[in-house]
N, C-alpha and C positions, 0 to 999 in steps of 0.2 A: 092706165093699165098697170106698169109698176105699183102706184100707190095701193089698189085694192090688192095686189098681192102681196103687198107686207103686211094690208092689214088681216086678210086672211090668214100668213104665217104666224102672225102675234095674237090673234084669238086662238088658234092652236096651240101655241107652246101655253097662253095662259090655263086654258082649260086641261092640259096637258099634266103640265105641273103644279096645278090646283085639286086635278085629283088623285096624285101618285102619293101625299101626303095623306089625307082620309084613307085611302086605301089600303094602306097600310098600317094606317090606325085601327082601322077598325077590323082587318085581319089579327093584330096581335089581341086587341079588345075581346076578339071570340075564342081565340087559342088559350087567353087566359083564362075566361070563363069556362071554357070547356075540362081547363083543368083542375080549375076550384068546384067546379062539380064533379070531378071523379073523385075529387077528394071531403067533401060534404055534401053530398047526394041532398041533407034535410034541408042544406040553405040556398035550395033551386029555386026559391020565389025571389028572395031580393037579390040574390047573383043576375036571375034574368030582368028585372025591374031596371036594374042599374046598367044592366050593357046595353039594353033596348035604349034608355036615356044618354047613353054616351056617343052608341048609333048615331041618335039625332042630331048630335051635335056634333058630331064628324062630319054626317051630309050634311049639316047648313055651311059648313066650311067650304064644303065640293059646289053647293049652288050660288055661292059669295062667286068662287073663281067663274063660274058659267056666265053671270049674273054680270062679271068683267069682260070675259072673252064676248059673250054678244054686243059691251058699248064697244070695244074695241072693233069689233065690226060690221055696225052700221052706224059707227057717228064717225 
């Protein structure tokens, strides 16, 4: 009884604080973009090519921590 609710607390905190980092990533990622296109409207194609590609690798960060929190809780 104890054991599976540590190990449910620790796939929480894992997934918890595996995705406060991307999160946050990719909140400044678009703040910044948004403001490199107020400020060059013409270089909207690879502003958005490059944040879509940074996207991706922010969330593969967020599905690493998931990809943890579930061995964490069912091994």
């Amino acid at each position: 009884m104890i054991e599976g609710d540590i190990q449910n607390i620790g796939a929480g905190i894992a997934i918890g604080l595996g995705a406060i980092g991307p999160g946050i990533g990719i909140g400044l990622l678009a703040a910044k973009a948004m403001e490199a296109l107020g400020r060059n409207p013409e270089a909207a194609g690879p502003i958005q090519q490059n944040m879509i590609l940074a996207i991706a690798f922010a969330e593969a960060i967020a599905i690493y921590a998931l990809v943890v929190a579930i061995v964490i809780k069912f091994v």
